[in-house]
PATORMAR-816224 format. One record per residue (C-alpha): residue in three letters; x negated, y, z negated. Coordinates in nm, 4 decimals, decimal comma, padded with zeros to 6 digits. Example, Ala and Ser with C-alpha at 12.3 -4.5 7.8 and 13.67 -1.06 7.14 Angstrom:
2
[ALA [-01,2300 -00,4500 -00,7800]]
[SER [-01,3670 -00,1060 -00,7140]]
***
This chain:
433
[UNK [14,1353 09,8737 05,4778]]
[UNK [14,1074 10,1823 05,7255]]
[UNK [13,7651 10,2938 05,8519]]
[UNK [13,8087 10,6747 05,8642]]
[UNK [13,6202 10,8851 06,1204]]
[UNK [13,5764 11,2502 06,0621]]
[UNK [13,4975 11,4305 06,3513]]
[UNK [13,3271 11,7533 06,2103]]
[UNK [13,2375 11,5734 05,9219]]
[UNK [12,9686 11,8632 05,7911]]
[UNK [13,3218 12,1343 05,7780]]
[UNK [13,3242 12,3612 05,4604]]
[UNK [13,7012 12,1322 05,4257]]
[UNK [13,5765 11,8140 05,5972]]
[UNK [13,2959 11,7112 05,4222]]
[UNK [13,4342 11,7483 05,0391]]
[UNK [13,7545 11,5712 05,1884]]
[UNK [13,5378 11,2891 05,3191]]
[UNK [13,4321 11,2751 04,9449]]
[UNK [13,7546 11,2237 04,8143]]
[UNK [13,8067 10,9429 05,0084]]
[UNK [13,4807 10,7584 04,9521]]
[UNK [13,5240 10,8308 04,5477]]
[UNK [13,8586 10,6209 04,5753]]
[UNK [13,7105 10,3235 04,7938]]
[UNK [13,7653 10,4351 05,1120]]
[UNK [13,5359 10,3223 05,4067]]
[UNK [13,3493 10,6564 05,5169]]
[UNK [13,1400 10,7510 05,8337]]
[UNK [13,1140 11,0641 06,0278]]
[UNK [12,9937 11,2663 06,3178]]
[UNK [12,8592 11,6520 06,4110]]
[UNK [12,5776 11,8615 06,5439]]
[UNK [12,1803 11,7706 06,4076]]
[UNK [12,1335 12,1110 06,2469]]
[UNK [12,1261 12,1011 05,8730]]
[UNK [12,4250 12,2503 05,6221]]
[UNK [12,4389 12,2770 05,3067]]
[UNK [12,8076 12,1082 05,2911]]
[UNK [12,5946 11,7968 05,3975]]
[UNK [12,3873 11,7507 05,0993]]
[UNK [12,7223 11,5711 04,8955]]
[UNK [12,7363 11,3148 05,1537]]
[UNK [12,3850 11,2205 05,1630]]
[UNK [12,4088 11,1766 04,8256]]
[UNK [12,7063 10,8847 04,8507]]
[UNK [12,5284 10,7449 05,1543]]
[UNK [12,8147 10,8506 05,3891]]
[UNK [12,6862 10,7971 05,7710]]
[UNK [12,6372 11,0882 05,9381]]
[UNK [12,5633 11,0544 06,3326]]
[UNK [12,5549 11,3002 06,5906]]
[UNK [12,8691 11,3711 06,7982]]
[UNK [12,9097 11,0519 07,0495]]
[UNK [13,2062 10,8762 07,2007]]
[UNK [13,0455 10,5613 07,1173]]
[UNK [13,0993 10,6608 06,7556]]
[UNK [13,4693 10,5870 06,8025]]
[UNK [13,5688 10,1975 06,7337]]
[UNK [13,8681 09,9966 06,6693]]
[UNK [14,0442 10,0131 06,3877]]
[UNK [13,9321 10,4109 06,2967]]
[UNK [14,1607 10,6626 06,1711]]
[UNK [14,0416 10,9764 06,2993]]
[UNK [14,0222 11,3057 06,1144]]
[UNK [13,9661 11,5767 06,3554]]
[UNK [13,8099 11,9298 06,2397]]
[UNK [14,0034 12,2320 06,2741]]
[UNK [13,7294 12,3708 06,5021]]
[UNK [13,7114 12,1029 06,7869]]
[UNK [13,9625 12,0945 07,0316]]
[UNK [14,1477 11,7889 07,1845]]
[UNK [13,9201 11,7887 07,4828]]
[UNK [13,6287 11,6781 07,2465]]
[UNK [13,4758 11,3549 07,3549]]
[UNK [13,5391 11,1613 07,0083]]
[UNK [13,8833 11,2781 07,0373]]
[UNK [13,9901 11,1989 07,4466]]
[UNK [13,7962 10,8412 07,3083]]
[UNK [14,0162 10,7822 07,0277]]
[UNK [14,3409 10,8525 07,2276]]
[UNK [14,1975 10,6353 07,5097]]
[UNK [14,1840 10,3628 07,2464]]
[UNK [14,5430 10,4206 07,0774]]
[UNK [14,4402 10,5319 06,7400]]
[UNK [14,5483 10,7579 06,4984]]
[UNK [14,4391 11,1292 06,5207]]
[UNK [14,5250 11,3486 06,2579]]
[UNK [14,3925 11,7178 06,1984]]
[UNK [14,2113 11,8237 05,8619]]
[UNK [14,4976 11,9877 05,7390]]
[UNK [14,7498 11,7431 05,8458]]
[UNK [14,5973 11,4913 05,6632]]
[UNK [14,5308 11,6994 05,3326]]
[UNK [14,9103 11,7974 05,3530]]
[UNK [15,0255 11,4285 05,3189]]
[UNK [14,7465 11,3328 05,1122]]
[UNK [14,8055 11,5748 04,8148]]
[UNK [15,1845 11,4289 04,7860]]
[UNK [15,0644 11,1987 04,5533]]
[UNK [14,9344 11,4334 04,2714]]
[UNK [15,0205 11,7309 04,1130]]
[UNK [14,9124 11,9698 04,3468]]
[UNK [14,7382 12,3239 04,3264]]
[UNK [14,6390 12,5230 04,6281]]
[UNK [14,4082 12,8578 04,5573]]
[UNK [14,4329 13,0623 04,8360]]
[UNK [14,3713 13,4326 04,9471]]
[UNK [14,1814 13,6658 05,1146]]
[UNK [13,9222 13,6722 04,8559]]
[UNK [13,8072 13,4528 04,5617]]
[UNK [13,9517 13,0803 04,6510]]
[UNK [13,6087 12,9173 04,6126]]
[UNK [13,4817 13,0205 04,2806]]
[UNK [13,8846 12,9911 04,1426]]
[UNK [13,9305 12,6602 04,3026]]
[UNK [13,5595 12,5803 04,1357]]
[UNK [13,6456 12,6997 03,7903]]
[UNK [14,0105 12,5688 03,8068]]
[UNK [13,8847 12,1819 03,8629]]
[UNK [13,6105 12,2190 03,5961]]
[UNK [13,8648 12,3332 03,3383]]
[UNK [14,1354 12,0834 03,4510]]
[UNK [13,9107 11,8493 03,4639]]
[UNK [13,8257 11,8734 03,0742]]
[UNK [14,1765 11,8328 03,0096]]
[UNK [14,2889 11,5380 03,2312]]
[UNK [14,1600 11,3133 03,5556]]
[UNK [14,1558 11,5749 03,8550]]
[UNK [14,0538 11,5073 04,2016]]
[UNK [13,9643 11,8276 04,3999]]
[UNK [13,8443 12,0051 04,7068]]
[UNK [13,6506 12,2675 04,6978]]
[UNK [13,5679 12,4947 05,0280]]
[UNK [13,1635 12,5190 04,9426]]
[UNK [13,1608 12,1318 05,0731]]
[UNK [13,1937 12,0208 04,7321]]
[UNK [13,4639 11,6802 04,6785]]
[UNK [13,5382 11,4730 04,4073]]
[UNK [13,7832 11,1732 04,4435]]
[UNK [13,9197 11,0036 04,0529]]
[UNK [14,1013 10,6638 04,0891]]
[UNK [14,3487 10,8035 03,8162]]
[UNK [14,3693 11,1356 03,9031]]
[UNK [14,7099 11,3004 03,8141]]
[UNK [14,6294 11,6508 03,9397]]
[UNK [14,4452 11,7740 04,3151]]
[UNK [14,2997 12,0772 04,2668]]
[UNK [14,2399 12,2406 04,6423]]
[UNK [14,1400 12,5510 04,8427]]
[UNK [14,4025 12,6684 05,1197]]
[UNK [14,2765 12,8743 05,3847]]
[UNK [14,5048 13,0781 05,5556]]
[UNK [14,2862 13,1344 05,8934]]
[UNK [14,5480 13,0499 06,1546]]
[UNK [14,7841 12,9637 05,9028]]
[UNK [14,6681 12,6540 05,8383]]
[UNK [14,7583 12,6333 05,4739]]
[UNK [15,1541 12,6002 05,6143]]
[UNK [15,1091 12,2635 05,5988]]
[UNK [15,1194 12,2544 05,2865]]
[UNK [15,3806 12,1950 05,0285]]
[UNK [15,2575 12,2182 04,6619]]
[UNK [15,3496 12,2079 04,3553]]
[UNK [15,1631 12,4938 04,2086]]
[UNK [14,9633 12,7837 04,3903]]
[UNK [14,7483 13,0606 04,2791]]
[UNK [14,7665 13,3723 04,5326]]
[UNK [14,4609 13,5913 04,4299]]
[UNK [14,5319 13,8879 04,7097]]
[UNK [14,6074 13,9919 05,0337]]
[UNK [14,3501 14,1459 05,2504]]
[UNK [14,2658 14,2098 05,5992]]
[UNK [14,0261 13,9506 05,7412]]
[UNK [14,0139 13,6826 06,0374]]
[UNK [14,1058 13,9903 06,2532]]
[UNK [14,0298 13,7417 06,5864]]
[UNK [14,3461 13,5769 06,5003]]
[UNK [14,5553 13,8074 06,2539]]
[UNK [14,7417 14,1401 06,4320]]
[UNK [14,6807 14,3534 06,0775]]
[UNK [14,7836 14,3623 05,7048]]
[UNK [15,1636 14,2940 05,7345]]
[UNK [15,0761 13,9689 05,9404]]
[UNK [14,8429 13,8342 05,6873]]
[UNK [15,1098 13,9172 05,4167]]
[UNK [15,4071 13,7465 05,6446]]
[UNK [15,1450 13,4141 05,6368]]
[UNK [15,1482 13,4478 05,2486]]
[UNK [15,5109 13,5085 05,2445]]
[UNK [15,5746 13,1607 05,4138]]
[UNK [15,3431 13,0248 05,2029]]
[UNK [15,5028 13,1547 04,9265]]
[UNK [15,8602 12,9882 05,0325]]
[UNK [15,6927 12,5901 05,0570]]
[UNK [15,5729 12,6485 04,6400]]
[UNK [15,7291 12,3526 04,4962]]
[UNK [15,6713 12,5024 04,1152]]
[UNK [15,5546 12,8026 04,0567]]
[UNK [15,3123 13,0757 04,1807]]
[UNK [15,0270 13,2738 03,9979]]
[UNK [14,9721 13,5980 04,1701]]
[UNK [14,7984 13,8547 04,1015]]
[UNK [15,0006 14,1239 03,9933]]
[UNK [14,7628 14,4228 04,0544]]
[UNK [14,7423 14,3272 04,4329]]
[UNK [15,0492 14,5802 04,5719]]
[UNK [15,1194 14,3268 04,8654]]
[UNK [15,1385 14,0267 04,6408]]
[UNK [15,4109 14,2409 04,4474]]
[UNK [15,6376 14,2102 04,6788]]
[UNK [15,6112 13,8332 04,7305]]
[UNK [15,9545 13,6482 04,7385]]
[UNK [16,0185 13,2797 04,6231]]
[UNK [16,2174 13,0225 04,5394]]
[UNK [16,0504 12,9167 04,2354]]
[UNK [15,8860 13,1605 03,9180]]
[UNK [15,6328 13,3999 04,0233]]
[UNK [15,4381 13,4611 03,7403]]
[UNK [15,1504 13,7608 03,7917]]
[UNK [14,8702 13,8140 03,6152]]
[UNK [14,6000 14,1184 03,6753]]
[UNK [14,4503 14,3985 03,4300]]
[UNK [14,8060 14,6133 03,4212]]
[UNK [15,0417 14,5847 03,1179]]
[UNK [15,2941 14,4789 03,3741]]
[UNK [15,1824 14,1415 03,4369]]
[UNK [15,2440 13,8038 03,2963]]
[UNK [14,9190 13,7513 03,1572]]
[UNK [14,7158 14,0655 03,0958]]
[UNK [14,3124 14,1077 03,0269]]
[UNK [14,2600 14,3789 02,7689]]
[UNK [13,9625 14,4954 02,5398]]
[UNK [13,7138 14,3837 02,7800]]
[UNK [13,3576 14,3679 02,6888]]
[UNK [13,0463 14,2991 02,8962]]
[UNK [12,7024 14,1554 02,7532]]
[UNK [12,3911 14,0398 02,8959]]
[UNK [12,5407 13,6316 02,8343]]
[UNK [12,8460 13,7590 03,0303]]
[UNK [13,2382 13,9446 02,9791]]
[UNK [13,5023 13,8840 02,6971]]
[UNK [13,8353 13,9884 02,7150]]
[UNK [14,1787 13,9109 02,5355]]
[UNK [14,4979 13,7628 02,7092]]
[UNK [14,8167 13,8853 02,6204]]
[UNK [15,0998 13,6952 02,7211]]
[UNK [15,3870 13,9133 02,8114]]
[UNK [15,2633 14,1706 02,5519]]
[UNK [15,2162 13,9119 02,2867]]
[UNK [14,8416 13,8224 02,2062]]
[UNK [14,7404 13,5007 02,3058]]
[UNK [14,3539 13,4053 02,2958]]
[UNK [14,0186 13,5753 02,3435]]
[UNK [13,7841 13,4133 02,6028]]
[UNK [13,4414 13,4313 02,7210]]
[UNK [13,2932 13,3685 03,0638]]
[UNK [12,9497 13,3726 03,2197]]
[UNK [13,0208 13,5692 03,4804]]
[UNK [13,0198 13,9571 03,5331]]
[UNK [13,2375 14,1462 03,7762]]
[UNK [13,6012 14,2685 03,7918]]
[UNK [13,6846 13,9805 04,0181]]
[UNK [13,5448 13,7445 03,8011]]
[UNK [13,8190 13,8114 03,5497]]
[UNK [14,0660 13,7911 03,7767]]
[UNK [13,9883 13,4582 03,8567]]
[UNK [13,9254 13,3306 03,5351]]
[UNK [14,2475 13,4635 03,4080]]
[UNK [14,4313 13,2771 03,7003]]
[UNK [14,2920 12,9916 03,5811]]
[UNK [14,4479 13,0528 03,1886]]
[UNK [14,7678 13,1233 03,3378]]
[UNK [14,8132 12,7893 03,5081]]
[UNK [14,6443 12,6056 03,2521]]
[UNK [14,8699 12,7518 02,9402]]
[UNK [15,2058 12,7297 03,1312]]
[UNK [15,0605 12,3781 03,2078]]
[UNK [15,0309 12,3333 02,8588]]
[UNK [14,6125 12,3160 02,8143]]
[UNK [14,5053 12,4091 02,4921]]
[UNK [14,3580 12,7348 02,4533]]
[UNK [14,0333 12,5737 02,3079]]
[UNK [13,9871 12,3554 02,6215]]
[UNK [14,0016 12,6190 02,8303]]
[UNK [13,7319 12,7826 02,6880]]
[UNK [13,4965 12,4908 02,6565]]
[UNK [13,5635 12,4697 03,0327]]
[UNK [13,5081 12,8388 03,0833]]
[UNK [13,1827 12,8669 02,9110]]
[UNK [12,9926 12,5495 03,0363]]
[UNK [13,0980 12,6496 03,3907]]
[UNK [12,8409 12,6984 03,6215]]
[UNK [12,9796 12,8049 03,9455]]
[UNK [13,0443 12,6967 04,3445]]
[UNK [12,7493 12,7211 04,5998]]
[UNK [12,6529 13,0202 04,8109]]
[UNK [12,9010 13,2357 04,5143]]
[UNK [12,6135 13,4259 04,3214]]
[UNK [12,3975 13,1854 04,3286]]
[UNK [12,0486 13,2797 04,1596]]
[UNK [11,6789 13,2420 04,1826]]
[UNK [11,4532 13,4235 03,9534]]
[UNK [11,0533 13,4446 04,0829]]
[UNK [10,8483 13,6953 03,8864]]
[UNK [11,0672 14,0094 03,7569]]
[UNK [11,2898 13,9497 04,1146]]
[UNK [11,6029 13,8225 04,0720]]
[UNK [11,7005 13,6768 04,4331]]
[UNK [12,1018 13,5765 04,4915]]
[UNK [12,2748 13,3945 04,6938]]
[UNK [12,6087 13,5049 04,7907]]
[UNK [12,8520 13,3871 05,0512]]
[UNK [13,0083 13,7394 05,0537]]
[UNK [13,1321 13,8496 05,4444]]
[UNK [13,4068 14,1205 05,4018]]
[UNK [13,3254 14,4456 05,2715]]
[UNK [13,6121 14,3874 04,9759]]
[UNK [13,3604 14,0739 04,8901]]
[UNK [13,0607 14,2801 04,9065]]
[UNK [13,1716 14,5632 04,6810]]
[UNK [13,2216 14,2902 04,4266]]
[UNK [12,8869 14,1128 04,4654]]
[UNK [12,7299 14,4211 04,4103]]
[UNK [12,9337 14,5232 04,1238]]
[UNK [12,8698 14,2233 03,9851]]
[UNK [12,4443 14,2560 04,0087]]
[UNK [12,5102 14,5783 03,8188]]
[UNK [12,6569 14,4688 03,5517]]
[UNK [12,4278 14,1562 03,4974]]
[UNK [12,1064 14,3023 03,6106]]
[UNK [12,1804 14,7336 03,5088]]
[UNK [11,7998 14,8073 03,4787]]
[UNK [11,6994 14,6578 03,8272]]
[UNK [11,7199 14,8247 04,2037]]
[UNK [12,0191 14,6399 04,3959]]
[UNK [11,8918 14,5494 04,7289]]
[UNK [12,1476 14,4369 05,0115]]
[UNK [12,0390 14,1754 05,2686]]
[UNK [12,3227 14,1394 05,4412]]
[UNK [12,4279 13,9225 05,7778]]
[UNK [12,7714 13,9920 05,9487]]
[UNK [12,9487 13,7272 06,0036]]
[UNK [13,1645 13,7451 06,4097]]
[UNK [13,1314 14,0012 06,6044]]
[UNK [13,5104 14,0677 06,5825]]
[UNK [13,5051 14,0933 06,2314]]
[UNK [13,1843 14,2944 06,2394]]
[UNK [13,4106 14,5592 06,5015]]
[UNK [13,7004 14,5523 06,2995]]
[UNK [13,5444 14,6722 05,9461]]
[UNK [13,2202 14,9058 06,1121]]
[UNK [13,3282 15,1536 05,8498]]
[UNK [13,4205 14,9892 05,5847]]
[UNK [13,0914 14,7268 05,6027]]
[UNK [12,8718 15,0588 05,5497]]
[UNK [13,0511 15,2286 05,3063]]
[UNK [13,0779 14,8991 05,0676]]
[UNK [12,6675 14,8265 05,1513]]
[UNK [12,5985 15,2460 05,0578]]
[UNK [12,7088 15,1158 04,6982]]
[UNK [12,3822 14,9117 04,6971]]
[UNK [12,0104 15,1260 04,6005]]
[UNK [11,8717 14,9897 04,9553]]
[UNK [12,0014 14,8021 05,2897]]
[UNK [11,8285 14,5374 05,5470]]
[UNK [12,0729 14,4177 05,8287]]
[UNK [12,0169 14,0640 05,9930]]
[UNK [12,1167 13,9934 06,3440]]
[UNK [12,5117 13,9234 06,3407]]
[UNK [12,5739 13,5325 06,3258]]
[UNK [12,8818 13,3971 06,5758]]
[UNK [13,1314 13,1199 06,5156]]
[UNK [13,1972 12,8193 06,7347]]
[UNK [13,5148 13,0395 06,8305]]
[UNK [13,3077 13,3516 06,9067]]
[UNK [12,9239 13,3118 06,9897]]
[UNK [12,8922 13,6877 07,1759]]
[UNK [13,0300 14,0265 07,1766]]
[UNK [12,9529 14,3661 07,2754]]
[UNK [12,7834 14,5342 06,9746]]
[UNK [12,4251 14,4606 06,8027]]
[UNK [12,3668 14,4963 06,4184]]
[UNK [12,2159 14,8190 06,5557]]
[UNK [12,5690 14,9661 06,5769]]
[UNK [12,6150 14,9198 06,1988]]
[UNK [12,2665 15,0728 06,0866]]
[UNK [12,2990 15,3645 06,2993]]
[UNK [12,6045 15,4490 06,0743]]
[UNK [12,4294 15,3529 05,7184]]
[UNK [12,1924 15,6021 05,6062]]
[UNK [11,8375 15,4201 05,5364]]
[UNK [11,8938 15,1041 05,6794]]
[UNK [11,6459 14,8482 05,7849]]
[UNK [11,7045 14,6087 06,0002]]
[UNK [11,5306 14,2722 05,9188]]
[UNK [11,4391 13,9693 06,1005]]
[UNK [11,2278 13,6215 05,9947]]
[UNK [10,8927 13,8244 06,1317]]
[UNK [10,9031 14,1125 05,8680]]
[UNK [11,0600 13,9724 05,5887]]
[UNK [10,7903 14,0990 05,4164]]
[UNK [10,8546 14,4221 05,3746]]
[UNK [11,1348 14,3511 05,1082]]
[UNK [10,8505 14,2758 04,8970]]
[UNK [10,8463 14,6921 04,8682]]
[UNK [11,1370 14,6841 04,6269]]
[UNK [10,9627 14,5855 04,3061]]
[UNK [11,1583 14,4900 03,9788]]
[UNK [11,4858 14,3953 04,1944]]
[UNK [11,7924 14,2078 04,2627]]
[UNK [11,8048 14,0844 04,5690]]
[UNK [12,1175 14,0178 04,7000]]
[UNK [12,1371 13,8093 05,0582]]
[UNK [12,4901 13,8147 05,2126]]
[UNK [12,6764 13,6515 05,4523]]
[UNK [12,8634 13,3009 05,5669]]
[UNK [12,6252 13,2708 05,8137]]
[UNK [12,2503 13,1051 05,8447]]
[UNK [12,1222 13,4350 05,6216]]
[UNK [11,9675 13,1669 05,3604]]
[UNK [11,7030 13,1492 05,6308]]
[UNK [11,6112 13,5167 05,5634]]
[UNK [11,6083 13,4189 05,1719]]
[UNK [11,3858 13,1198 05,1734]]
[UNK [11,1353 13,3101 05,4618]]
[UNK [11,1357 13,6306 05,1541]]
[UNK [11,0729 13,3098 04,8858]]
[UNK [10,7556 13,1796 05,0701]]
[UNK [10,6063 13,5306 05,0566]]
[UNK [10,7307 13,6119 04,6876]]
[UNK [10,5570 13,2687 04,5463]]
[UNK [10,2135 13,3299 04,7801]]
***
């Protein structure tokens, strides 16, 4: 049986995919830097080998799986070629691999995590689903008949793809180091659109996804009486938000999820759509709903005292205004308190404006240093440049963490895809003193 070799093997995509292959009896080993992620933990777990990046790591008889982010000039790779094997990039390999299943991509600016999440756990109550979720999280069934998976479209990577099903939750700006502006992102959904084997679940309220054009059914779904599946008499309590579906104007089912937020609904009602055209009992859906209990790094909380202390992966302002919605809702008698880390300085450039009018919806703001990418480790501006242009702002580093402790009876909300958990377990040391 093949060895595979993932080069990259601690990759948001990478490390749930090497999952999915040890689950079904694949052999397993990896490679990547020492630093610890939190995509890792899975793998540790299944005693996968991780080792640290080395030629040596490359033998006969590997398959490689190459990460997105290292080029061909990496020393595993120019080893692998030197020895004849097979190279294949992450999303190469997930392309052919998904063939086998019914297959469901999630994909979007915004909100493929935590609907990829909630679409396996519901699936899963229904029938044998293997699935791939982008917070590192895998899970590989022998008898799987559906693959649930998350489809980025940085670099348009999620073109090679053909599956059955896709949800499209919206169309943003983001990834400005690679994408021109809005009507390229849309043109790399548009494409997207055309390889749907199925049928699509949009959201209808989304103007750009409006005007996607396909081969197969488009059916939308959103808060506005024109959609496909509609969310109406919504109701929010302290356990979380109700709402009922109507089904092209006919009244379907009333549901209840955990979760609090506009966006929250949105994704949950994806998930109905697919699952009732897929023929899911209304019932099952719900158990999955209400025992879900979300994706890493997606509102993830800690409670110490009368603090409430989240976790959020949140790195576009369109993200952030949600989060902090969101920590209203739940939390309406506490302070909000934004800790937030920028993620690329391109990014951080692009959206200067729009990062401190979505933080100015928050009671208070600390800024971290802004975190780089492998692709972009320096740039011209400092997190200075954004709190010079948000009234108030702090700007916090590991050495005066501290003074957070200031905002009593709060939620504490610490954002970024960065290394800003560092910030939040530096603030939990001082909280449980």
């Amino acid at each position: 049986m093949t060895k595979y070799h993932f080069t990259g093997i601690k990759g948001s995509g990478m490390s749930p995919l090497a999952q999915i292959l040890h689950d079904t009896g694949y052999e397993v080993q990896g490679s990547d830097i020492e630093k610890y992620f939190f995509t890792e933990k899975p793998l540790h777990e299944r005693n996968i080998e991780i080792l640290l990046f080395d030629e040596s790591n490359i033998q006969e008889g590997m398959t490689v799986i190459a990460g997105n982010a290292f080029p061909d000039s990496h020393p595993e790779l120019v080893k692998a070629r030197e020895l004849g094997l097979e190279i294949i990039r992450y999303h190469d390999f997930l392309g052919n691999y998904m063939s086998q299943f019914t297959s469901i991509a999630i994909t979007g600016a915004h909100g493929k995590t935590s609907t990829t999440g909630l679409l396996s756990h519901v699936l899963s109550g229904h029938e044998p689903t293997s699935y791939l979720i982008g917070d590192g999280t895998g899970k590989g069934m022998l008898n799987a008949s559906n693959f649930v998976f998350e489809a980025c479209e940085y670099r348009r990577h999620f073109l090679a793809y053909n599956p059955d099903y896709a949800i499209m939750t919206n169309v943003d700006f983001d990834h400005p180091d690679y994408f021109q502006d809005i009507d390229d992102v849309f043109q790399a959904f548009q494409s997207m659109a055309m390889q749907v084997k199925k049928g699509i679940f949009a959201c209808g309220d989304d103007k750009y996804l409006q005007q996607i054009k396909s081969e197969v059914p488009v059916v939308y779904y959103g808060f506005g009486e024109h959609n496909d599946f509609a969310a109406r008499n919504i109701e929010i309590t302290p356990e979380g938000t109700s709402f009922d579906v109507f089904v092209r104007n006919e009244y379907y089912d009333r549901f209840t999820i955990p979760l609090f937020g506009d966006h929250t609904i949105l994704n949950a009602l994806a998930v109905i759509s697919l699952c009732q055209y897929e023929g899911v009992p209304a019932d099952t859906i719900q158990k999955g709903l209400e025992s879900f209990e979300g994706v890493k790094r997606r509102f993830t909380e800690t409670v110490v005292g009368n603090d409430i202390i989240i976790d959020d992966y949140a790195h576009h302002p369109t993200e952030i205004r949600a989060t902090i919605q969101s920590a209203r809702q739940k939390y309406p008698n506490h302070q909000v308190i934004a800790i937030f880390q920028p993620h690329t300085f391109t990014r951080t450039q692009k959206f200067l404006q729009e990062f401190s009018e979505s933080l100015s919806l928050a009671d208070r703001v600390y800024l971290c240093d802004i975190f780089g990418s492998a692709r972009e480790n320096a740039g011209n501006l400092t997190i200075e440049t954004l709190g010079d242009i948000i009234e108030g702002s702090h700007i916090l580093r590991e050495e005066n963490v501290e003074e957070l402790k200031t905002n009593e009876h709060s939620v504490f909300l610490f954002m970024g895809a960065g290394d800003v958990q560092k910030y939040q377990q530096a603030f939990e040391k001082k909280l449980n003193k």
